[in-house]
N, C-alpha and C positions, 0 to 999 in steps of 0.2 A: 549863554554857555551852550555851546552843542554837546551832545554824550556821542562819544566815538567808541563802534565797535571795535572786536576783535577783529573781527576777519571784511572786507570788504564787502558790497555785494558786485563789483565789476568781477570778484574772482569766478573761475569756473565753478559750476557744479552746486551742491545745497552746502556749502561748509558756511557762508554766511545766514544762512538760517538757520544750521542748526547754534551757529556761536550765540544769534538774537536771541533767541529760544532759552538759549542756558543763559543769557544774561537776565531775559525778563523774569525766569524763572526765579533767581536768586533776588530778584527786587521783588516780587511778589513775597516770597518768602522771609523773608529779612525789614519787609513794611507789613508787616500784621496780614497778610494776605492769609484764607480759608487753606489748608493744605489737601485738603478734598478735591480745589480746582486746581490743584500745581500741573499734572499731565493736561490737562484742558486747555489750560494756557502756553502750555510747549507747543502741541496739536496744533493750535489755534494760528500762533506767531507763522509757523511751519509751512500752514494753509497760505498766510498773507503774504509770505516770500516766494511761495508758487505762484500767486494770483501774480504778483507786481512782474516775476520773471516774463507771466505770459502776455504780458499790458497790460492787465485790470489795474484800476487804482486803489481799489480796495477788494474787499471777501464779502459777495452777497449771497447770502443762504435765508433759503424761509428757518423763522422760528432764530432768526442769532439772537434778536433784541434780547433773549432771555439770560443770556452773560450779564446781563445788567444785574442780575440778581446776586453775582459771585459778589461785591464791592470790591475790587482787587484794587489792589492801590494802581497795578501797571494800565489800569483802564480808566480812563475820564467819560461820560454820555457828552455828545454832542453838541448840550445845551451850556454845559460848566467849561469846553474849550478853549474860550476865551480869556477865561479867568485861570485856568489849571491846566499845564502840559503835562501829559503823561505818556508813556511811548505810545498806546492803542487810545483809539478813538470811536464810540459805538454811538452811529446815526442808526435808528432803527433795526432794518437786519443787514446794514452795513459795517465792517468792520474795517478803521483802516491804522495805517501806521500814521504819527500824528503829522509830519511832514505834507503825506499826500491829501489828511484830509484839510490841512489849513491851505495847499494848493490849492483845491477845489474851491474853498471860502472863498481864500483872495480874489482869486480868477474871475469867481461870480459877482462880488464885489467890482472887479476893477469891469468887469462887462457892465453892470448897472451903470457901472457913471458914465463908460461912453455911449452907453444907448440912451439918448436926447436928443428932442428934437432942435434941428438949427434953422433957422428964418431963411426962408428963399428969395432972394433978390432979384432972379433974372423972371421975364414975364414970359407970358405962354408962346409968346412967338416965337423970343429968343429959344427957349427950350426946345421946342416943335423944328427950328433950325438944324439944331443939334442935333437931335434925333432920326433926322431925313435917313432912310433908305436901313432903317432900327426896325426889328419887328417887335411886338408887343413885350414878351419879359427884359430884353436889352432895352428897351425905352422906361421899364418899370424901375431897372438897376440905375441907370440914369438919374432917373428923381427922388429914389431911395436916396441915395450918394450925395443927393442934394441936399436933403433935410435933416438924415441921421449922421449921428457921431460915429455907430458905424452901419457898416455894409458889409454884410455875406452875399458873394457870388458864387454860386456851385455850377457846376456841370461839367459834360465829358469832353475827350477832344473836339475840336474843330467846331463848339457851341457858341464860338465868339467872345470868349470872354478876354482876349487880348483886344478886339475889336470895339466892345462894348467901352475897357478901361479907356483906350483913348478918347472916347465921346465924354466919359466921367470928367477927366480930365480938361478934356474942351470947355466943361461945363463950370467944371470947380476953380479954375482959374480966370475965366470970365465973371466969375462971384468977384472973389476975389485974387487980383494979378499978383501980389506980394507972396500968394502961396508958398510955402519953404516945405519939398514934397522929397520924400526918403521911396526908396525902392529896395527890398528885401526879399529873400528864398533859405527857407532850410540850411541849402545847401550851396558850392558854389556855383556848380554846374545849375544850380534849377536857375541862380542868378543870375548868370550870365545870359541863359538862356531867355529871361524874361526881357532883359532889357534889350539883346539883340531882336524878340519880335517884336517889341513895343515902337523901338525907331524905326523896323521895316512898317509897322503899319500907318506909323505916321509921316513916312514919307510917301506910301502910296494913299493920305488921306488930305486935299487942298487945305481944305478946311483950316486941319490942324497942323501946317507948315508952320506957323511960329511956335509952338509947341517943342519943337527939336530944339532952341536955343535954352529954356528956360529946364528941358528936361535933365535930372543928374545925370552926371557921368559915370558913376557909378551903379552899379544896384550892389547892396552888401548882401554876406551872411549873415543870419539873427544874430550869432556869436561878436561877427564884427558891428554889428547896428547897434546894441548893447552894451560894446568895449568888454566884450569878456575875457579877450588875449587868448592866454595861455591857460588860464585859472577858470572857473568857476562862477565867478565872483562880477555880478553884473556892474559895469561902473553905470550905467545908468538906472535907475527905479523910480520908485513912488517921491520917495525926495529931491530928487534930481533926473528929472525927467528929461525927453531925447525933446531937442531944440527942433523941431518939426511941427506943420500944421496938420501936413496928412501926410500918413504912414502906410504904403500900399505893400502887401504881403502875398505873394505867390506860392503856390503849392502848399498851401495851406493845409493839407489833408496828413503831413508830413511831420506837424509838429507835435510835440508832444505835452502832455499835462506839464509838466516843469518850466517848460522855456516857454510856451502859451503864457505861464502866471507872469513869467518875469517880464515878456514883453508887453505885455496887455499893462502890467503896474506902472510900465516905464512910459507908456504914452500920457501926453500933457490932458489936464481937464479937458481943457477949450478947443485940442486936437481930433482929429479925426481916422480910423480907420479903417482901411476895406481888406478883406479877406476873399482869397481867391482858389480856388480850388474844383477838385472833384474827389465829395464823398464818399463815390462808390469806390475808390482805391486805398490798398493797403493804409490799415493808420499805421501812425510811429511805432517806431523798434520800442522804445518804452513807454510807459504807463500814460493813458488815455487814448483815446478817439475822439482829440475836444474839436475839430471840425464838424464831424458827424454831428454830434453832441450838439451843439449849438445850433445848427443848422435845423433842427426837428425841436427844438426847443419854443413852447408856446409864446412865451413872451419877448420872442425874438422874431415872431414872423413880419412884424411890421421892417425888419431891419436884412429881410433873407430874401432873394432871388435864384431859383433855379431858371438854369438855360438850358433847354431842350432838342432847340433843331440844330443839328449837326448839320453845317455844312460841307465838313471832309467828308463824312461818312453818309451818305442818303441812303435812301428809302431801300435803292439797289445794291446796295455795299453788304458784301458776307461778313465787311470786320465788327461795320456797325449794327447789324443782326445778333452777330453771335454776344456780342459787348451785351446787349442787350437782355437776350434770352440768361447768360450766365448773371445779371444782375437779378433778374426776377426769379432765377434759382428753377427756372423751366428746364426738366435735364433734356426729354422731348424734344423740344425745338433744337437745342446744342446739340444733341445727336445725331439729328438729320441734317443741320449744318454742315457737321462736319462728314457725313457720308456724300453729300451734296456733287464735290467736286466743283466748288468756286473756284474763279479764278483769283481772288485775293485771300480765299484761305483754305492750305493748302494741312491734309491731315496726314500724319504716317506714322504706323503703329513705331517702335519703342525697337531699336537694333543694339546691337552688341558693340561695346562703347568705341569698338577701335572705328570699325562700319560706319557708327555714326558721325564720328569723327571727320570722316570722309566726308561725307555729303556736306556735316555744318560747313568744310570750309570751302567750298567750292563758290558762294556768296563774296568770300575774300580775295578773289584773284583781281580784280580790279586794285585793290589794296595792292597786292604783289606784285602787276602791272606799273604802277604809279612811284613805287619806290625801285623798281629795276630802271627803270627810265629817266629816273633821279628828277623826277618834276618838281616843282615847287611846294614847299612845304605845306602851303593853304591847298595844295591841288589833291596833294596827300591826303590829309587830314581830312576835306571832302570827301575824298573815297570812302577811307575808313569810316566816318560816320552815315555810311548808307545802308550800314548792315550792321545788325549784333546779332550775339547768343545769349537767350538769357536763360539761366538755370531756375531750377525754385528751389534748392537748396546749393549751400556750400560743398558738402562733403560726401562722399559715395560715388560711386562710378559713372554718377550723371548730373554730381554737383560740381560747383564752377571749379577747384582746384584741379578735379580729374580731367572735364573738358579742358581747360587753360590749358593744363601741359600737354594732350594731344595735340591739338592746334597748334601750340608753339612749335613742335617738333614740323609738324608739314608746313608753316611758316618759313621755319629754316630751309628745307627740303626745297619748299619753291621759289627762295631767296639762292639756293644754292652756296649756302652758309655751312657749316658743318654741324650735324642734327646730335642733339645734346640736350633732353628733355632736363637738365638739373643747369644749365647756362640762366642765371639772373639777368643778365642784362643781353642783349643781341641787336645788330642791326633790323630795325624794323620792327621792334616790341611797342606793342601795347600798351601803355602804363595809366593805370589808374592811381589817386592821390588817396589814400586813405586816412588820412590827418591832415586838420589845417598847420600850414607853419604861414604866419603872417611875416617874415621875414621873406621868404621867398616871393611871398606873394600867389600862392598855390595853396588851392582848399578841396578839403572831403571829398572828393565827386569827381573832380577835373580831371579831364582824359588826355593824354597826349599821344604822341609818338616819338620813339626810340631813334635815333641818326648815329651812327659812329663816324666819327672825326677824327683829325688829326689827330688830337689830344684826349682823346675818349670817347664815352656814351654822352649825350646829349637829348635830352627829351624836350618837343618842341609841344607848347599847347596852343591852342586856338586863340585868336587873340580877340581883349574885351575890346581895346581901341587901339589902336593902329596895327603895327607887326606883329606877327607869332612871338608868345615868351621861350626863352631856350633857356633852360636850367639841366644845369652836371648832373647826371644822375649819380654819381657820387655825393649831391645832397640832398635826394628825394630819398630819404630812410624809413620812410612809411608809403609804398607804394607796392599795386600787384598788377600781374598782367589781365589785362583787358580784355582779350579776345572772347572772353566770357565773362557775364557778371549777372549778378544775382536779380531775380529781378527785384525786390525790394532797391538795392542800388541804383537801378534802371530810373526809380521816380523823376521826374522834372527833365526826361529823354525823350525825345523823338526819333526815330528810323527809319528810311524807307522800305525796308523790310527785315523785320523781324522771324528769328529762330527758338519758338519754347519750345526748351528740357526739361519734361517732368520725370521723377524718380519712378525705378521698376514699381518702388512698395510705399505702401499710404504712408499716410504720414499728417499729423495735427497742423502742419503747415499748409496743406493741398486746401484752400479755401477758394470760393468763389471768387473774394478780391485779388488777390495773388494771380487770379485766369485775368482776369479782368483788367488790372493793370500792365499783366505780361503781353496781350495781344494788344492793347489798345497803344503801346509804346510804338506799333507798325502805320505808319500812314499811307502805306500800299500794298503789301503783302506780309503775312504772316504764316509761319509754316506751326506747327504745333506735332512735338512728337512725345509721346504718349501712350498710355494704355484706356483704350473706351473705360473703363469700369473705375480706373482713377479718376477719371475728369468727372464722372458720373458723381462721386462722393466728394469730390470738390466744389462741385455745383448746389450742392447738398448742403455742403458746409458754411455756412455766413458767420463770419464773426459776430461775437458777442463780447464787449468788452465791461466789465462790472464797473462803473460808475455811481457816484452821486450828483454828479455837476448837470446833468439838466434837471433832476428835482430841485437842486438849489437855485436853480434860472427861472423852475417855472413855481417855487414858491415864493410867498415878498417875503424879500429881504431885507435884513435890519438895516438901521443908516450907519453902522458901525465899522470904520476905516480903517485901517492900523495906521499909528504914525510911528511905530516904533517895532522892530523884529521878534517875534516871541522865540524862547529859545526852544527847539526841535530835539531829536532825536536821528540819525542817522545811521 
């Protein structure tokens, strides 16, 4: 049985916390609960719908363990959760809602059983084959991937970690040929994106020329890898697990503690996974950092590989400098970078929105070139992806809804369209998908471009294999314009030159990772507009996300499985 709230927590605002609140409160009270701790327990709930809004998966404060002392009925300790649901759950001075903390269980669980070791069959020469013209950590991912059930690969762009996967690859199917090998991302855009470099790299690798026949045709979204549809409701899990040998997952940095548990439960015993990413970038919009998290986890080092040398970005590169300096949280070094006057990164203070409007679209005109000349759809769509804006907030005069509709206006203007900042659809719009519909065949992320036709608007996207999709934009009903996006949406994007917009005034979003992954989206220039004295307190600022899931990694764990669902709270 699930217990369903009053009010949601997808709704805006605190109303679902305070509904929790009043609902625990009445089961405290109405279960023999102390009425000394009734306000404690409101506070308390209160706390944990703030923590989960901001990603924590729980509420870590020194001194909580002492709630242990309240016995409230609405609270179970950590060690009786197995045996007793109750909405809170209190690990030490952890406090969670019981959902997130049997997430974390699972998860640590279903991580235990795939990290084992697997007998290696190929011999040292074969390996050493493999490995030709690999530098030492891509050689170490290599033999990792060999032996463990799974494999953590991190690092930044241009660290080889597409480069590396295909040697895995060479390797792991040379073990064995009959491999039945899945390809997944977040999102669909990181998707697509993974498997269009994966066949570019193995077309530019001799080696691995048969590799292209046996590789999917696909890469899914976790949603579709899972069969989640439309619902929720994963069709694959712990009982029915995904028909795969090894499960290869990109942009890993991007998932969150919930879909983590579900797919981590859904891989087979005797399968294999590898995990692909870079740490240092924003984690998920909801609750965890379990990339991170596992990644620095002690009992997982045998199963973790960092890649280090960038070969996009060298020793001379200001993008790869600054990437840098903002990870190590150096404001110093970022400072003078960017007074520097690089030629790939380019800094300027913070203009007044119409002003700047100006300047971001001037990067566009190739775009605007390309559709007055009515070129080929892919020739288009080229254009446009050589340049974005990315915002770091939504809303305000320098988040993406403000930018979007400047832009669109001088879009229009340089289309020679008639300029109408409130027109939804337009020749030459932008569209991003912001819901998967699996009926179209267009997911979360997927960008295209706007064509008006005989018969209407038409938005064409990139295509996974063969021709461009063309879908009515009369049936993208969850879609928004492009010309700017946030950069949290940017993840699992490449550009060859990138535009950050930071807000006039601070803000608890302005963190190091959000710099971090907004420049690092540029793989030739990056321009950053800004205020010195924000980027300084961003720099400052490193997420900290409240977890338990690397204590539960790096303490031993019971051999205790679930075969059957406990029932939650929600």
């Amino acid at each position: 049985m699930t217990l369903k709230l009053p009010i949601d927590r997808s709704e805006y605002g605190s109303a679902w916390a305070d509904s929790l609140a009043s609902l625990l409160v009445r089961l405290h009270e109405t279960q023999g609960g102390n009425p000394q701790h009734t306000l404690r327990i409101a506070g308390l709930t209160r706390d944990i719908c703030m923590a989960l809004d901001s990603g924590h998966s729980c509420l870590d404060k020194p001194h909580l363990e002492k709630i242990a002392f309240y016995r409230s009925p609405v609270i179970v300790p950590a060690y009786q959760a197995l045996q007793r649901v109750a909405p809170l759950v209190l690990e030490q001075n952890r406090l969670y809602l019981y959902r997130y903390w049997f997430d974390e269980y699972q998860l640590a669980q279903a991580i235990q059983q795939l990290s084992r070791t697997i007998p290696v069959t190929l011999n040292r020469e074969q390996i050493n084959l493999i490995c030709h013209k690999t530098h030492s950590a891509q050689q170490q991912a290599i033999e990792v991937a060999l032996a463990q059930g799974l494999t953590i690969i991190t690092g930044g762009p241009g660290t080889g970690k597409t480069f590396t996967l295909v040697r895995i690859l060479m390797a792991l199917l040379q073990q064995n040929p009959q491999l039945k090998v899945a390809l997944a991302a977040p999102t669909g855009k990181a998707a697509a994106r993974m498997q269009e470099a994966l066949r570019n790299s193995l077309e530019q690798t001799p080696l691995a020329a048969d590799l292209l026949s046996v590789l999917p045709n696909t890469a899914f979204t976790l949603h579709r890898l899972l069969g989640m549809g439309h619902g929720t409701q994963a069709k694959f899990n712990q009982q029915q697990p995904l028909a795969y040998d090894l499960v290869i997952v990109d942009e890993a940095s991007m998932i969150d503690l919930r879909m983590a548990t579900q797919l981590l439960s859904a891989i087979a015993p005797t399968a294999q996974l590898i995990l692909l990413g870079d740490a240092n970038q924003l984690a998920a919009v909801e609750a965890g950092a379990v990339l991170a998290e596992i990644s620095k986890a002690q009992r997982l080092t045998q199963s973790s590989v960092q890649l280090t040398e960038s070969q996009r970005f060298g020793s001379d590169s200001g993008i790869g400098q600054l990437a840098t300096a903002i990870c190590d949280g150096d404001i110093e070094k970022t400072q003078e970078l960017l007074k520097r006057g690089l030629p790939d990164v380019l800094y300027h203070p913070l203009e007044v929105p119409d002003a700047l409007a100006q300047k971001l679209f001037k990067p566009y005109l190739p775009l605007v070139a390309a559709i007055k000349n009515q070129q080929a759809i892919t020739d288009i769509l080229k254009a446009f992806d050589q340049y974005r804006v990315l915002c770091a907030l939504r809303e305000g005069n320098y988040g993406v809804f403000s930018i979007n509709q400047r832009l669109s206006v001088l879009l229009q203007r340089a289309l020679l369209l008639a300029e109408d900042s409130s027109n939804v659809w337009f020749h030459g719009r932008p569209v991003m998908v912001t819901q998967n519909d699996y009926t179209l065949g267009v997911f979360n992320g997927d960008i295209g471009i706007t064509l008006e036709e005989d018969d209407g608007f038409y938005v064409y996207f990139p295509a996974r294999d063969g021709e461009p999709m063309r879908v009515s934009a009369a049936r993208l009903a969850h879609s928004e314009t492009a010309l700017a996006l946030t950069i949290h949406k940017s993840q699992g994007s490449e550009f060859k030159q990138v535009a950050v917009v930071l807000p006039k005034e601070d803000t608890p979003i302005l963190t190091r990772e959000l710099l971090y992954t907004g420049i690092t989206r540029a793989k030739s220039v990056v321009s950053i507009w800004g205020m010195t004295s924000l980027i300084e307190k961003a720099v400052q600022r490193k997420t900290q996300r409240a977890s338990g899931l690397q204590a539960k990694l790096d303490q031993t764990l019971g051999e205790v499985v679930y075969e059957t669902e406990v029932d939650s709270f929600e």
